[in-house]
N, C-alpha and C positions, 0 to 999 in steps of 0.2 A: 717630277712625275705629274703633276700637273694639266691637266687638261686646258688648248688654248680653245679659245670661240674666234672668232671675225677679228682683222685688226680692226681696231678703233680710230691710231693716227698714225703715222710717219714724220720723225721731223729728221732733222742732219745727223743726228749722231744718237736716236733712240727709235724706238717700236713700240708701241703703246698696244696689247692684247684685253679682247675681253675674257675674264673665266667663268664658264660655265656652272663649275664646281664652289664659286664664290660669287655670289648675288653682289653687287654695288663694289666687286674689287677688278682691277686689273694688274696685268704684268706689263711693267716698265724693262724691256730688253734692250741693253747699250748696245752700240756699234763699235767695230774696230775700225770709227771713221775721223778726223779731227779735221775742223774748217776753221776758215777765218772771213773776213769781209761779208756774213751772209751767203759763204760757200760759196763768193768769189777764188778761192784758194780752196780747195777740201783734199784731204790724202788717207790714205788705207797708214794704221796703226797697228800694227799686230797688237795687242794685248790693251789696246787700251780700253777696250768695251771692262775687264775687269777691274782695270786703273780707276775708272770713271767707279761701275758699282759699290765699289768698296770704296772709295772717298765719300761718295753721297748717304750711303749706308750709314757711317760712322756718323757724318754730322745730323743727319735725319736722329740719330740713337739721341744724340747730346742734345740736339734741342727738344726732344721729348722727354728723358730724361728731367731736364730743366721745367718741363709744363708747355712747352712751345705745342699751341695745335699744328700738327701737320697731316699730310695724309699717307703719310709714312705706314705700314703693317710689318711688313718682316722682308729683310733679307731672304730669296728664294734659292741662288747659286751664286753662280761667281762671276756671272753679268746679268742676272736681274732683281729686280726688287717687286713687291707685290706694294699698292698701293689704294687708294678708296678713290673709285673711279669719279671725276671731279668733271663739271664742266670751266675752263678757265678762261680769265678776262683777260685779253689780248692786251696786258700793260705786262711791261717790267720795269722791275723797281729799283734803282739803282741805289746804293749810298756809299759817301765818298768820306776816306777823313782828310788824304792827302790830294792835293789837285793834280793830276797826271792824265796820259792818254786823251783821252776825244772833248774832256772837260775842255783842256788848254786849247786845244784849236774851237770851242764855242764861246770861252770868255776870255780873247786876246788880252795881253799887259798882265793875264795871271800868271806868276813865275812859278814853275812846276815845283814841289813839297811843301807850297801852302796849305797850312791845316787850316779844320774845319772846328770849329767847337762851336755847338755840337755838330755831329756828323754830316754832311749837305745829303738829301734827298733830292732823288730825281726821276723823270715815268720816263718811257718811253712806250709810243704804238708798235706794238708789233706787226710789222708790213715790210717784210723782204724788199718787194718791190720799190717800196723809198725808203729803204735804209733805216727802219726801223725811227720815227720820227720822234722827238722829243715836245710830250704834252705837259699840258698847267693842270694843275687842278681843274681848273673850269672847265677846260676843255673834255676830261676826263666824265665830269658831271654832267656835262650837257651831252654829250653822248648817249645820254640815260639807255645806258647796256643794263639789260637782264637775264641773267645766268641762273638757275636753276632754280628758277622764281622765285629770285632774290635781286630786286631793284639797287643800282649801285648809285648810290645818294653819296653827299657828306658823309652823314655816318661809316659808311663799307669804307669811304677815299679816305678817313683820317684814322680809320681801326688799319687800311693797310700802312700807315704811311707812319703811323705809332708802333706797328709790330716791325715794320722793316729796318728800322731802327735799333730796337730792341734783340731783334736777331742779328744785325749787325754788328751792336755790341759785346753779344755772347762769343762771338766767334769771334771778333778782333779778343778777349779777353783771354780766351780758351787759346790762341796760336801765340801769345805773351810769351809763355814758358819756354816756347822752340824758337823764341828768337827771332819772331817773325812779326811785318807787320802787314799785317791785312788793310787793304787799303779798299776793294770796292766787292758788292757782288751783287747778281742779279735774282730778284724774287719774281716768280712767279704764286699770285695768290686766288686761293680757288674760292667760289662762290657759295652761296648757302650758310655755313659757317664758315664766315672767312679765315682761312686756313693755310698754312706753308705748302704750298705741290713743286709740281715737277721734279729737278734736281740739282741740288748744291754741290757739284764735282770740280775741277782743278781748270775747267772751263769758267767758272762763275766768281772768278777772284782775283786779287793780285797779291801776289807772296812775296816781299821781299826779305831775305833772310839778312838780319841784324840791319833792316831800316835800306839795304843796299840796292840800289832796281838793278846794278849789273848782276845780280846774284839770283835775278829773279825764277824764279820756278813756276809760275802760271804759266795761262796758254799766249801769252804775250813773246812769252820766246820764240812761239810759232809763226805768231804775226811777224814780226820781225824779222825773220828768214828773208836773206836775199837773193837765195835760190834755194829750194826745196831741192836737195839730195838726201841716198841713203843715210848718210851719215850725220847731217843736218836733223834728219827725224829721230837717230837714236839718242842727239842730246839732248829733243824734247822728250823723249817717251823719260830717259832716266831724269829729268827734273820732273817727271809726271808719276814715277816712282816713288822720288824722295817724299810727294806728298803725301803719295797712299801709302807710306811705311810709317810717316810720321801722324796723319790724321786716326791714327787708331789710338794715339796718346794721348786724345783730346779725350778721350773715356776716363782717364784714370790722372791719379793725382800723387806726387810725391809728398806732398802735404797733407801729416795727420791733425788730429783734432779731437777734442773732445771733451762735453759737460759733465762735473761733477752735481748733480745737487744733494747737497745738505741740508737735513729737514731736522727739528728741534725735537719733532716727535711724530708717533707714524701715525697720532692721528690728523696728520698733513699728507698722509698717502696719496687723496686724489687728485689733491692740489697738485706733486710733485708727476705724477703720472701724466698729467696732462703737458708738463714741459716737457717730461721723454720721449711726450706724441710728435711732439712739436718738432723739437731737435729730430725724429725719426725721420719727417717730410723731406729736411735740408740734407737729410743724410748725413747727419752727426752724430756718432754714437753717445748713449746718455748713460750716467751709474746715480742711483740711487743709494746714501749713505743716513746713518742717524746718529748723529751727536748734538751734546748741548753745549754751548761756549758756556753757560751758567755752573750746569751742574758738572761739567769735565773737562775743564778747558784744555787740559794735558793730551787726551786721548782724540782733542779737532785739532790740538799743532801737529800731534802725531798723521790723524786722515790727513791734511794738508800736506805733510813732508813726505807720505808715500807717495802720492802723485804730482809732487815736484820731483819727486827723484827718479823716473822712468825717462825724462827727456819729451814726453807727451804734451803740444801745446792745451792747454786747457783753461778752462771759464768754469771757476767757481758759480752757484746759485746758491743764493743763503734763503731758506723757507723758515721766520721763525714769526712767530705771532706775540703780542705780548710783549717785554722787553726784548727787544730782536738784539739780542748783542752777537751774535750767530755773525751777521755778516761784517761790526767794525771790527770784530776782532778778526775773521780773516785778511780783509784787507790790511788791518796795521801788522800783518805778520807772514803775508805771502804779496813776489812780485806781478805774482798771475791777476787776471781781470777779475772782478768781482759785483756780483748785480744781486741786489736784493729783492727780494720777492714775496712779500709775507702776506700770508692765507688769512686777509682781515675778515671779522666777524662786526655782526650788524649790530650789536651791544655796545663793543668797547673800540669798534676801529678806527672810529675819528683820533679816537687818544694813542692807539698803540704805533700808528705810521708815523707819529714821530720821532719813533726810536729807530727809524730805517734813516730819515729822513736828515734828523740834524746831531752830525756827527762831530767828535772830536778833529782838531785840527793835524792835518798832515795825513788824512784817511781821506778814500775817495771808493765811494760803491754804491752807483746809481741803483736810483728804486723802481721798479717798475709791478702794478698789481696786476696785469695779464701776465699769465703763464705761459701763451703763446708768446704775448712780448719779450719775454725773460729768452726764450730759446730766440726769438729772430734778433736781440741785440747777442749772443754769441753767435748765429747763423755769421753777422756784417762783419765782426772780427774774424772770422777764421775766412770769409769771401775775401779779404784782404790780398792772402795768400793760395786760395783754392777756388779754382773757375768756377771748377761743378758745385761750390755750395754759392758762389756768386752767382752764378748762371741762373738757379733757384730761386734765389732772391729779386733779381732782375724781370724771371720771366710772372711773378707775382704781381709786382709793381704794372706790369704791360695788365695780365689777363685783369685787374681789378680794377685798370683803368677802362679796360674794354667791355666789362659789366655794369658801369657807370653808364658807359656810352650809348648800351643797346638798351637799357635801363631810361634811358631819359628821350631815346626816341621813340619809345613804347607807351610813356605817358604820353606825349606828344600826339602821338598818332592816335592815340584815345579820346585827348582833349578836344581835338579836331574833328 
C-alpha cells in the first residue's frame, strides 16, 4: 500500500522507486526478466522477480543479523524490498575462492578449481558498453569519484575490499550446511557510510551443490544455454527455486548451544550478568547458577551432570574469586569446555589468579578476566558448528577493523 514517487533508476532486472511516505528510502521492484552477456541474451521469467526478492531478502536479513551494514529495511511483498536510498559507485566487487568462468579466460594456464586462500578480490567498472572492465586499486583511486559527499580514497577502497570479503565468507560459511559451495559474488557498495546495497539474488553467485559445477544452480546454467527454449527456462527457473527454498535456511541453525555460568557467590552477580550480555549479542542463550566446589562439591557434580545429560552442547564459566577451585574442579570432572573467569579485586588479585591460572596436571580451563572475553571464547566454539554465531563473530572482527580505519584517517586529516 505504499505510495510510489518518480522512478529513480532502471537497470535489467529491477526498478528502483522513490517513496514519498519514507524520507531517504526507496522500493527496489524485481523483474520477471533474466540476462546474461550484459543483456546480450535477456528473457521474460514468469516468477522470477519473487525468486530474486526472497533470495535477496534472506541474505540481506543474515548479514544484518550478523552486524553487516547494509541498506537493507524490510521486505515490502513478494517482489520488492524497501531500502535506504544510496547514491552507488559504479564498481563491483567480485571475490573468488575457486578459479572458474571469465577469471580463467583472463589468467590463461589457470586450471579451473584452483583455490584461493584467502579468497582473490576483484573490481570491475561498471560500463555495459565495454563489458564491464576490470580495474586496480589505483585506477579505482585516481578516479577520485565522490558520492554523497564522501571522497572515495584508500580508506572507502580497502573498508570495501575488507568487507567484501568478509561478506563473502559469511555466506560461503552460512551455504556449508546445504552442501554447497559458494564460489563468487558480486557487491555493490554504497557511499557515505560505506555500506552492502543493491542485491544479493541467484544472479550474484555460484552454487555448486556438493563442490559439483554440473550440478550447478546459479544463473550460469542460463549462460550456458545453447538455445533458449521453453523448456530450457523451466530448468533454470527450478534451479532458481531450489535456491530460494533453500536460502531461507541460512536464518536458522540445526545447532544448539549454550553457557552455563557458575558463580561461587551472588555477590559476583554483576560480573556474571555481564557475560549473559555478552553471550545475548552472539545469540547464545546464558543460565546463571550458584554453587561452591569449596563448600558443596556434591551439589556442582550434581549442576554439572544435569546439563550433561539434556544432550545440549555447552561451555561451562567458572566465576570464583579467592581460591577459585570452581573451575579445576569442573574441568577434572566434565568432558565439556571449561574457561575461568574470576571477578579479581584490587586488594588481593595479583594473588588469587593464581588459583585459575596454575592448575593440577591433566586439567585444562583457560582464564580469561573480560566477561565479554569469557562469552566470545564460547561464541568461537559453538561458530565451529553454527554460521549465525560465526557470522557474528566474523562481522565484529570486519566493523572493528573498519573503526580502526576511519579512526586513523580522522586523525590524519586533523593532523594535516
Amino acid at each position: 500500500d505504499l505510495k510510489l514517487g518518480k522512478k529513480v533508476n532502471e537497470g535489467k532486472t529491477k526498478e528502483v522507486y522513490e517513496l514519498p511516505d519514507m524520507p531517504g528510502c526507496v522500493l527496489m521492484q524485481s523483474k520477471d526478466q533474466i540476462t546474461a552477456g550484459n543483456a546480450a541474451r535477456k528473457d521474460r521469467m514468469e516468477g522470477k522477480a519473487a525468486i530474486s526478492n526472497t533470495t535477496t531478502s534472506c541474505v540481506f536479513q543474515l548479514l544484518q543479523e550478523a552486524g553487516i551494514k547494509t541498506a537493507f529495511v524490510r521486505k515490502q511483498s513478494d517482489t520488492a524490498f524497501i531500502a535506504a536510498h544510496c547514491e552507488m559507485i559504479p564498481i563491483e566487487w567480485v571475490c573468488r575462492r575457486i578459479a572458474t568462468g571469465s577469471f580463467l579466460k583472463r589468467n590463461p594456464g589457470v586450471k579451473e578449481g584452483y583455490k584461493f586462500y584467502p579468497p582473490k578480490i576483484e573490481m570491475f567498472y561498471k560500463d555495459d558498453a565495454n563489458n564491464d572492465p576490470q580495474w586496480s586499486e589505483e585506477q579505482l583511486i585516481e578516479a577520485k569519484f565522490c558520492f554523497g559527499g564522501l571522497s572515495i580514497g584508500q580508506t572507502e577502497v580497502d573498508i570495501m575490499a575488507r568487507s567484501t570479503q568478509a561478506i563473502f565468507e559469511i555466506l560461503e560459511k552460512a551455504w556449508q550446511p546445504q552442501n554447497c559451495t559458494l564460489i563468487e559474488f558480486g557487491v555493490n557498495v554504497l557511499t557515505k557510510e560505506i555500506v552492502l546495497a543493491d542485491v544479493i539474488d541467484n544472479d550474484s553467485w555460484r552454487l555448486w551443490p556438493a563442490g559439483d559445477r554440473s550440478q550447478q544452480k546459479d544463473k550460469q546454467s542460463y549462460r550456458d544455454l545453447k538455445e533458449v527454449t521453453p523448456e530450457a527456462l523451466q530448468m533454470v527457473k527450478r534451479n532458481f527455486e531450489w535456491v530460494a527454498e533453500r536460502v531461507e535456511l541460512l536464518l536458522k541453525t540445526k545447532s544448539q548451544g549454550r553457557v552455563v555460568v557458575l558463580m561461587g557467590s551472588t555477590s559476583d552477580l554483576s560480573h556474571c550478568e555481564k557475560i549473559k550480555k555478552a553471550c545475548a549479542a552472539f545469540g547464545i542463550p546464558c543460565e546463571l547458577r550458584v554453587t561452591s566446589a569449596h563448600k558443596g562439591p556434591d551439589e556442582t557434580l550434581r549442576i554439572k551432570a544435569e546439563y550433561e545429560g539434556d544432550g545440549i552442547p555447552t561451555v561451562f564459566v567458572a566465576v570464583a574469586g579467592r581460591s577459585n577451585g570452581l573451575g579445576p574442579v569442573m574441568s577434572g570432572n566434565t568432558a565439556y569446555p571449561v574457561v575461568n573467569c574470576p571477578p579479581l579485586t584490587a586488594d588481593w588479585g595479583t594473588q588469587d589468579v593464581w588459583s585459575s591460572l596454575r592448575l593440577p596436571s591433566g586439567l585444562s580451563c583457560p582464564t580469561t578476566l573480560s566477561p565479554e572475553g569469557a562469552a566470545q571464547f564460547a561464541a568461537q566454539i559453538f561458530g565451529l558448528n553454527n554460521h549465525l554465531v560465526w557470522a557474528k563473530l566474523r562481522s565484529s572482527m570486519l566493523n572493528t577493523w573498519i573503526s580502526l580505519k576511519q579512526a586513523d584517517k580522522k586523525l590524519r586529516e586533523c593532523t594535516l
